[in-house]
N, C-alpha and C positions, 0 to 999 in steps of 0.2 A: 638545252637543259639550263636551268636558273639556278646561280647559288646564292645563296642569302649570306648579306653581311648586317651588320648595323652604320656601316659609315665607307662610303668606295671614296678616296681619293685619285683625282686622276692630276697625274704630274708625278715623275721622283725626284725632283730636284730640290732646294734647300727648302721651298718653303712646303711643299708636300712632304718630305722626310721630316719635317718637324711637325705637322700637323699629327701624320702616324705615328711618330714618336710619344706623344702625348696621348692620342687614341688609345693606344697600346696599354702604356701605362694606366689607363684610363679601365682598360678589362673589357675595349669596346672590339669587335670582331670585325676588323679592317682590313678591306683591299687596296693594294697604290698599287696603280697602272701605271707603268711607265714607258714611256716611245721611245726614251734613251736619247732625246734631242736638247742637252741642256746647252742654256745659251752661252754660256762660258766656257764651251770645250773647245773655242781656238787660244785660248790662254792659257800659258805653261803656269802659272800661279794664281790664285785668287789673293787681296790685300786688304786689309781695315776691318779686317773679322778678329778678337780680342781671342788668343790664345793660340788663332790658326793663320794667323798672319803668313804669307807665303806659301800656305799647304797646297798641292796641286787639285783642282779642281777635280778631276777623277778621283784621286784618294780620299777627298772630303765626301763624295757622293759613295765609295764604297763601305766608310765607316759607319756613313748614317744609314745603310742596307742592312748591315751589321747587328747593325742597333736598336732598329724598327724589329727584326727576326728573333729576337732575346724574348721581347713579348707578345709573339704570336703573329704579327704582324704578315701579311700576304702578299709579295710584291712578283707582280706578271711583266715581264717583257713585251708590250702590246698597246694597241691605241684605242681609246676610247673615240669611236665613230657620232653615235647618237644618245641621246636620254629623254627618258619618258616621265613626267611625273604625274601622277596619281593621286586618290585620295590617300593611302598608305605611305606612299615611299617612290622611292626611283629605281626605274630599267636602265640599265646602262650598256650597251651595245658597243662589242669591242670587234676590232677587227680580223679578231679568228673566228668571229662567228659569235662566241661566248655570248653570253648574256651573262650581269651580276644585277642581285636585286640589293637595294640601302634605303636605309630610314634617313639618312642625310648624305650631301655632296660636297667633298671640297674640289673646286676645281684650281688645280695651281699649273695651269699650261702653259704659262711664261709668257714668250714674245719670241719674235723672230726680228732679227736684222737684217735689213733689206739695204745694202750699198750701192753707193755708184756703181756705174759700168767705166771704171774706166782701169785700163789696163793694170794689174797690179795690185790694185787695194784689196780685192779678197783673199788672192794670196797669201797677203804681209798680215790680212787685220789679227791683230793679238799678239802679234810680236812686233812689227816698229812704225805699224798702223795700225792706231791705237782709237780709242773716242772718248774715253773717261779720265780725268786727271786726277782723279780719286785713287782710282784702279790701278791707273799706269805711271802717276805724275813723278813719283818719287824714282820711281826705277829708273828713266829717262830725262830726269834735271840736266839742265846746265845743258843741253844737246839742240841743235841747232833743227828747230820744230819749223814745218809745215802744216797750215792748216787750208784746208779745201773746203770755199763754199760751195755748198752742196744742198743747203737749207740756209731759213729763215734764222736757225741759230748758230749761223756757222759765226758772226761779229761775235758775238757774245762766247761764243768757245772759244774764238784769236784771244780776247779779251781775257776771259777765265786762265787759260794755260800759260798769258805772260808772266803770272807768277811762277811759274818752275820755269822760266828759262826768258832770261833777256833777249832770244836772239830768236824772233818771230816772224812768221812770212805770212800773210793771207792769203792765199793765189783765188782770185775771185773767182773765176771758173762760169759758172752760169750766174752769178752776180755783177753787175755793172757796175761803175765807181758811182753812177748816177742815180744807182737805189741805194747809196748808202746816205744816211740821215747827219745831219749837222752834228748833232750828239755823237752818232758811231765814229766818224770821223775824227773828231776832238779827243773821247776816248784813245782810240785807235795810236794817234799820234802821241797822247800824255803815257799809251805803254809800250809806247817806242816800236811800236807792229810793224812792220814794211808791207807794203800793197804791191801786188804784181797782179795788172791785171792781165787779160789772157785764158780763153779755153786750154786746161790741162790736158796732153792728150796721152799721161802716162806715167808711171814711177820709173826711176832708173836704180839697176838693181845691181850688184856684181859681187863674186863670193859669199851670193846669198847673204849680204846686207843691203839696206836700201841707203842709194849714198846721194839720190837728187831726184826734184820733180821737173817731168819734161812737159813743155810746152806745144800745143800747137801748131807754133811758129818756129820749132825745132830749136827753140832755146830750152837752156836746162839749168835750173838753180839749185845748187847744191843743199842737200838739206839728209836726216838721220832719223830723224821719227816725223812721222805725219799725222796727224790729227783728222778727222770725219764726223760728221756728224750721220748716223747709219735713220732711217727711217725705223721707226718703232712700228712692229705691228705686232699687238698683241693677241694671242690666240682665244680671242671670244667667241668660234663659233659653237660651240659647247652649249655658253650660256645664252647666246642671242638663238639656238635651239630650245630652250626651255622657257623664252621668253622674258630674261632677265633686259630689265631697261641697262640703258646704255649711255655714255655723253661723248661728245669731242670735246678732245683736251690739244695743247699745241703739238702735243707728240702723236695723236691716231686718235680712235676709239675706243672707250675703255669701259666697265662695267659699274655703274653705282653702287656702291656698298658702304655700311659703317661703319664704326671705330673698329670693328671688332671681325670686318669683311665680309657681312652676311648682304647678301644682293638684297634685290627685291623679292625672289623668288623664295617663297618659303621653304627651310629646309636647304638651301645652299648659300655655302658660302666662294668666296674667292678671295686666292692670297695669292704674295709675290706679284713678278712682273705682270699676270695677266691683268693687275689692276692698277697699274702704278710705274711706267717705266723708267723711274727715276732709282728703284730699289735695287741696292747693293746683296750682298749674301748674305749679310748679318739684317739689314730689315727684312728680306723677306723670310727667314731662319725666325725672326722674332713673332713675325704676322700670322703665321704657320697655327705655331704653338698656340698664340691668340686666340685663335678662330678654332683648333681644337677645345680648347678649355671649354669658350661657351657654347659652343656645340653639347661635349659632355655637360654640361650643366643644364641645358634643356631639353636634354633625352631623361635626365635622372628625374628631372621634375616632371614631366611628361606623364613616363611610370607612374612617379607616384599618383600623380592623380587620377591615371588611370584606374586607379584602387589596386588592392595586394591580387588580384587574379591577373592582374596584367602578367606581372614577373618579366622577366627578357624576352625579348621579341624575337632572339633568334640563338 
Protein backbone atom coordinates (compact mmCIF):
# COMPACT_ATOMS: atom_id res chain seq x y z
CA UNK A 1 0.00 0.00 0.00
CA UNK A 2 1.17 3.58 -1.03
CA UNK A 3 0.80 6.67 0.97
CA UNK A 4 0.87 10.02 -0.57
CA UNK A 5 2.74 12.88 0.85
CA UNK A 6 3.78 16.07 -0.85
CA UNK A 7 7.60 15.99 0.39
CA UNK A 8 9.33 12.50 2.09
CA UNK A 9 12.54 13.46 3.82
CA UNK A 10 14.67 10.73 4.53
CA UNK A 11 17.23 11.50 7.35
CA UNK A 12 16.19 12.76 11.15
CA UNK A 13 19.00 14.43 11.89
CA UNK A 14 19.72 18.29 12.18
CA UNK A 15 19.52 18.91 8.71
CA UNK A 16 16.37 16.76 7.90
CA UNK A 17 14.50 17.88 11.16
CA UNK A 18 14.98 21.38 9.87
CA UNK A 19 13.93 20.77 6.45
CA UNK A 20 10.49 19.21 8.08
CA UNK A 21 10.42 21.86 10.43
CA UNK A 22 9.84 24.36 7.75
CA UNK A 23 7.86 21.80 5.49
CA UNK A 24 5.47 21.74 8.33
CA UNK A 25 5.30 25.10 8.89
CA UNK A 26 4.98 25.36 5.23
CA UNK A 27 1.20 23.33 5.44
CA UNK A 28 3.15 20.81 3.34
CA UNK A 29 2.21 16.81 4.31
CA UNK A 30 5.60 15.29 5.14
CA UNK A 31 7.20 12.23 5.91
CA UNK A 32 11.13 12.06 7.67
CA UNK A 33 12.29 8.64 7.68
CA UNK A 34 14.57 8.04 10.05
CA UNK A 35 17.26 4.90 10.71
CA UNK A 36 18.21 6.55 14.01
CA UNK A 37 22.14 6.47 12.87
CA UNK A 38 23.16 10.07 13.50
CA UNK A 39 26.69 10.63 13.12
CA UNK A 40 27.25 12.32 16.42
CA UNK A 41 25.91 9.92 18.79
CA UNK A 42 29.49 8.87 20.14
CA UNK A 43 29.55 12.49 21.54
CA UNK A 44 28.33 13.32 25.12
CA UNK A 45 27.72 16.98 23.64
CA UNK A 46 27.32 18.83 20.45
CA UNK A 47 29.51 22.62 20.43
CA UNK A 48 29.32 26.03 18.19
CA UNK A 49 25.58 25.82 17.75
CA UNK A 50 24.38 29.57 19.08
CA UNK A 51 22.08 28.97 21.91
CA UNK A 52 22.61 25.01 22.17
CA UNK A 53 26.18 25.14 22.92
CA UNK A 54 26.78 21.90 24.85
CA UNK A 55 23.23 20.35 24.46
CA UNK A 56 23.46 16.61 24.24
CA UNK A 57 23.25 15.38 20.88
CA UNK A 58 20.16 12.96 21.76
CA UNK A 59 18.21 15.75 23.46
CA UNK A 60 18.69 18.18 20.42
CA UNK A 61 17.32 15.34 18.05
CA UNK A 62 14.37 14.71 20.55
CA UNK A 63 13.28 18.33 20.58
CA UNK A 64 13.41 18.69 17.01
CA UNK A 65 10.90 15.47 16.81
CA UNK A 66 8.95 17.40 19.02
CA UNK A 67 8.71 20.13 17.03
CA UNK A 68 8.46 18.81 13.39
CA UNK A 69 4.96 16.76 15.39
CA UNK A 70 3.45 20.34 16.45
CA UNK A 71 2.69 20.67 12.60
CA UNK A 72 1.73 17.52 11.46
CA UNK A 73 4.76 16.44 10.63
CA UNK A 74 5.35 12.26 10.17
CA UNK A 75 8.42 10.79 11.43
CA UNK A 76 8.83 6.64 10.94
CA UNK A 77 11.58 4.81 12.56
CA UNK A 78 12.87 3.01 9.34
CA UNK A 79 15.27 3.17 6.27
CA UNK A 80 14.67 4.31 3.08
CA UNK A 81 16.02 1.24 0.76
CA UNK A 82 15.21 2.44 -2.85
CA UNK A 83 13.36 5.45 -5.04
CA UNK A 84 11.83 5.66 -8.09
CA UNK A 85 11.12 8.86 -9.94
CA UNK A 86 8.50 9.46 -12.51
CA UNK A 87 6.78 11.81 -14.58
CA UNK A 88 4.68 12.91 -11.34
CA UNK A 89 6.83 12.33 -8.23
CA UNK A 90 8.80 9.66 -6.16
CA UNK A 91 8.40 6.01 -4.78
CA UNK A 92 10.30 5.59 -2.03
CA UNK A 93 10.74 2.14 -0.63
CA UNK A 94 11.46 1.74 2.88
CA UNK A 95 12.47 -1.19 4.57
CA UNK A 96 9.38 -2.66 6.16
CA UNK A 97 8.21 -3.05 3.08
CA UNK A 98 6.21 0.49 3.04
CA UNK A 99 6.03 2.28 0.15
CA UNK A 100 5.46 6.45 0.39
CA UNK A 101 4.60 8.36 -2.63
CA UNK A 102 6.15 12.52 -2.90
CA UNK A 103 6.13 15.22 -5.13
CA UNK A 104 9.71 16.15 -3.93
CA UNK A 105 12.87 14.45 -1.88
CA UNK A 106 15.17 15.68 0.56
CA UNK A 107 17.76 13.30 1.12
CA UNK A 108 19.81 14.26 4.35
CA UNK A 109 21.62 10.61 5.18
CA UNK A 110 24.66 12.09 6.42
CA UNK A 111 27.85 10.15 6.29
CA UNK A 112 29.50 7.48 7.97
CA UNK A 113 32.95 7.45 9.78
CA UNK A 114 34.99 4.88 8.84
CA UNK A 115 38.41 4.55 11.46
CA UNK A 116 41.51 2.90 11.65
CA UNK A 117 41.61 -0.46 12.78
CA UNK A 118 43.73 -0.04 15.38
CA UNK A 119 43.12 -1.05 18.82
CA UNK A 120 41.30 1.54 20.79
CA UNK A 121 40.23 4.34 18.57
CA UNK A 122 36.59 3.24 18.19
CA UNK A 123 36.21 2.79 21.46
CA UNK A 124 37.43 6.23 22.80
CA UNK A 125 36.20 8.15 19.39
CA UNK A 126 34.07 11.07 21.02
CA UNK A 127 35.45 11.18 24.12
CA UNK A 128 39.34 11.45 24.19
CA UNK A 129 39.58 10.48 20.36
CA UNK A 130 38.46 13.01 18.96
CA UNK A 131 38.84 14.55 15.00
CA UNK A 132 37.39 18.03 14.94
CA UNK A 133 38.84 20.79 16.84
CA UNK A 134 35.98 22.83 16.36
CA UNK A 135 33.85 20.25 18.10
CA UNK A 136 36.30 19.13 20.70
CA UNK A 137 39.21 21.74 20.68
CA UNK A 138 38.06 23.74 23.59
CA UNK A 139 36.97 21.04 25.98
CA UNK A 140 40.61 19.41 25.64
CA UNK A 141 43.08 22.69 25.43
CA UNK A 142 46.17 22.71 26.97
CA UNK A 143 46.19 18.54 27.07
CA UNK A 144 48.97 16.84 25.91
CA UNK A 145 47.38 15.79 21.97
CA UNK A 146 48.26 12.84 19.78
CA UNK A 147 47.72 12.87 16.29
CA UNK A 148 47.66 9.61 14.03
CA UNK A 149 48.46 9.68 10.42
CA UNK A 150 45.94 7.97 9.00
CA UNK A 151 45.31 10.17 5.80
CA UNK A 152 46.63 12.62 3.40
CA UNK A 153 45.22 15.29 6.05
CA UNK A 154 46.61 13.96 9.08
CA UNK A 155 49.93 17.16 8.69
CA UNK A 156 47.48 19.52 8.24
CA UNK A 157 45.26 18.33 11.41
CA UNK A 158 48.87 18.08 13.62
CA UNK A 159 49.04 21.58 12.25
CA UNK A 160 45.34 22.81 12.78
CA UNK A 161 45.23 21.43 16.63
CA UNK A 162 48.55 23.11 17.60
CA UNK A 163 46.55 25.90 18.33
CA UNK A 164 44.73 24.52 21.33
CA UNK A 165 47.65 22.93 22.72
CA UNK A 166 51.55 23.50 22.59
CA UNK A 167 52.32 20.16 23.36
CA UNK A 168 51.84 17.94 20.04
CA UNK A 169 52.93 14.61 18.84
CA UNK A 170 52.36 13.34 15.15
CA UNK A 171 52.95 9.60 15.33
CA UNK A 172 53.18 8.91 11.55
CA UNK A 173 51.84 5.58 11.46
CA UNK A 174 51.42 4.67 7.82
CA UNK A 175 53.21 7.90 6.79
CA UNK A 176 56.88 7.96 6.24
CA UNK A 177 59.10 10.92 7.32
CA UNK A 178 59.91 10.67 3.52
CA UNK A 179 56.56 11.61 2.28
CA UNK A 180 56.55 14.42 4.31
CA UNK A 181 57.00 17.73 2.00
CA UNK A 182 59.71 20.48 2.75
CA UNK A 183 56.83 22.84 3.55
CA UNK A 184 55.09 20.14 6.16
CA UNK A 185 58.25 19.83 7.75
CA UNK A 186 59.00 23.63 8.30
CA UNK A 187 55.50 24.13 9.26
CA UNK A 188 55.59 21.20 11.55
CA UNK A 189 58.79 22.41 13.35
CA UNK A 190 57.67 26.48 13.31
CA UNK A 191 54.56 24.68 15.70
CA UNK A 192 56.63 23.08 17.71
CA UNK A 193 54.86 19.31 16.56
CA UNK A 194 57.08 16.40 17.75
CA UNK A 195 57.34 13.52 15.05
CA UNK A 196 57.43 9.87 16.19
CA UNK A 197 57.79 7.92 13.58
CA UNK A 198 56.62 4.22 13.92
CA UNK A 199 53.63 1.91 13.19
CA UNK A 200 51.03 2.51 16.20
CA UNK A 201 49.95 -0.57 17.33
CA UNK A 202 47.42 0.72 20.04
CA UNK A 203 46.00 3.20 22.67
CA UNK A 204 46.76 2.74 26.21
CA UNK A 205 43.88 3.05 28.36
CA UNK A 206 43.51 2.73 32.30
CA UNK A 207 40.56 3.74 34.56
CA UNK A 208 38.84 4.23 31.54
CA UNK A 209 40.89 7.30 30.53
CA UNK A 210 43.41 7.15 27.70
CA UNK A 211 46.72 8.06 29.22
CA UNK A 212 49.36 6.92 26.00
CA UNK A 213 49.72 5.80 22.41
CA UNK A 214 51.51 2.45 22.10
CA UNK A 215 53.94 1.69 19.61
CA UNK A 216 54.80 -1.31 17.61
CA UNK A 217 58.03 -1.49 18.94
CA UNK A 218 56.28 -1.74 22.34
CA UNK A 219 57.21 1.86 23.27
CA UNK A 220 54.49 4.05 24.61
CA UNK A 221 54.37 7.87 24.61
CA UNK A 222 52.27 9.36 26.96
CA UNK A 223 49.59 11.44 25.72
CA UNK A 224 45.30 12.35 26.79
CA UNK A 225 43.40 13.08 23.80
CA UNK A 226 44.30 11.77 20.36
CA UNK A 227 43.30 13.15 17.22
CA UNK A 228 42.14 11.02 13.70
CA UNK A 229 41.39 11.78 10.77
CA UNK A 230 38.18 9.13 10.19
CA UNK A 231 37.49 8.54 6.37
CA UNK A 232 34.22 10.26 5.34
CA UNK A 233 31.76 8.37 3.48
CA UNK A 234 28.92 9.95 2.72
CA UNK A 235 25.53 8.06 2.37
CA UNK A 236 24.88 8.70 -1.51
CA UNK A 237 23.52 5.67 -2.41
CA UNK A 238 20.03 6.95 -2.40
CA UNK A 239 20.80 9.54 -4.81
CA UNK A 240 23.45 7.66 -7.13
CA UNK A 241 19.97 5.40 -7.38
CA UNK A 242 18.04 8.04 -8.89
CA UNK A 243 20.86 9.03 -11.00
CA UNK A 244 22.02 12.13 -9.27
CA UNK A 245 25.70 13.13 -10.78
CA UNK A 246 28.21 12.95 -8.47
CA UNK A 247 32.16 14.35 -7.88
CA UNK A 248 35.32 13.44 -5.79
CA UNK A 249 36.22 15.79 -3.36
CA UNK A 250 39.55 15.19 -0.91
CA UNK A 251 37.05 13.66 1.60
CA UNK A 252 34.97 10.68 -0.63
CA UNK A 253 32.18 11.16 -2.99
CA UNK A 254 29.63 13.54 -2.88
CA UNK A 255 26.50 14.73 -4.73
CA UNK A 256 26.37 17.98 -6.99
CA UNK A 257 24.02 20.52 -5.78
CA UNK A 258 23.39 24.35 -5.54
CA UNK A 259 23.42 27.07 -3.21
CA UNK A 260 20.33 26.08 -2.22
CA UNK A 261 21.03 21.87 -2.40
CA UNK A 262 18.92 20.82 -5.19
CA UNK A 263 21.00 17.94 -7.09
CA UNK A 264 20.78 17.35 -10.70
CA UNK A 265 17.80 15.37 -10.38
CA UNK A 266 14.74 17.31 -10.73
CA UNK A 267 12.56 17.46 -7.58
CA UNK A 268 15.48 16.43 -5.01
CA UNK A 269 17.37 17.97 -3.05
CA UNK A 270 20.37 17.21 -0.52
CA UNK A 271 21.41 18.62 2.63
CA UNK A 272 23.89 18.33 5.57
CA UNK A 273 26.78 15.82 5.63
CA UNK A 274 25.46 13.77 2.72
CA UNK A 275 26.74 16.75 0.73
CA UNK A 276 29.56 18.32 2.36
CA UNK A 277 31.48 16.62 5.12
CA UNK A 278 32.90 19.47 6.42
CA UNK A 279 29.34 20.61 8.05
CA UNK A 280 28.87 21.18 11.78
CA UNK A 281 25.15 20.95 13.24
CA UNK A 282 24.45 24.41 12.99
CA UNK A 283 25.34 24.36 8.94
CA UNK A 284 23.70 21.61 8.24
CA UNK A 285 20.52 22.81 10.67
CA UNK A 286 20.85 25.94 8.29
CA UNK A 287 20.93 23.99 4.69
CA UNK A 288 18.01 22.03 5.91
CA UNK A 289 15.71 24.88 6.26
CA UNK A 290 17.18 26.29 2.90
CA UNK A 291 16.36 23.55 0.80
CA UNK A 292 12.91 23.46 2.47
CA UNK A 293 12.11 26.99 1.69
CA UNK A 294 12.68 26.53 -2.03
CA UNK A 295 11.32 23.43 -2.30
CA UNK A 296 7.95 25.08 -0.93
CA UNK A 297 8.49 27.88 -3.15
CA UNK A 298 8.41 25.73 -6.40
CA UNK A 299 5.48 23.55 -5.33
CA UNK A 300 3.43 26.99 -4.72
CA UNK A 301 4.38 28.16 -8.14
CA UNK A 302 3.96 24.97 -9.80
CA UNK A 303 0.16 24.96 -8.51
CA UNK A 304 -0.24 27.90 -9.61
CA UNK A 305 0.48 27.44 -12.92
CA UNK A 306 -1.06 24.57 -12.97
CA UNK A 307 -4.31 26.77 -13.11
CA UNK A 308 -6.96 26.90 -9.94
CA UNK A 309 -8.17 23.01 -10.86
CA UNK A 310 -4.93 21.81 -9.78
CA UNK A 311 -5.51 22.77 -5.93
CA UNK A 312 -3.34 20.28 -3.59
CA UNK A 313 -1.99 17.42 -4.86
CA UNK A 314 -2.56 15.43 -1.88
Amino acid sequence: MTEEYEVVVVGGGAAGLSAALVLGRARRRTLVVDAGEPRNAPAAHMQGYLSRDGMPPAEFLAVGREEIARYGVELVRDRAVDAVRDADGFDVTLASGRTARARRLVVATGLKDELPTIPGVAERFGRDVVHCPYCHGWEVRDQAFGVLATSAQSVHQALLVSHWSKDVTLFLHDLGEDRLSDEESRRLAAAGVRIVPGVVAGLVVEDDRLTGVRLADGSTHARSVVFVAPRFVPRTQLLERLGAEVRETPFGTAPVVDETGRTTVPGVWAVGNATLVTQQVVNSAAGGGLAAATLNNELVFEDLDAGPQAGARV
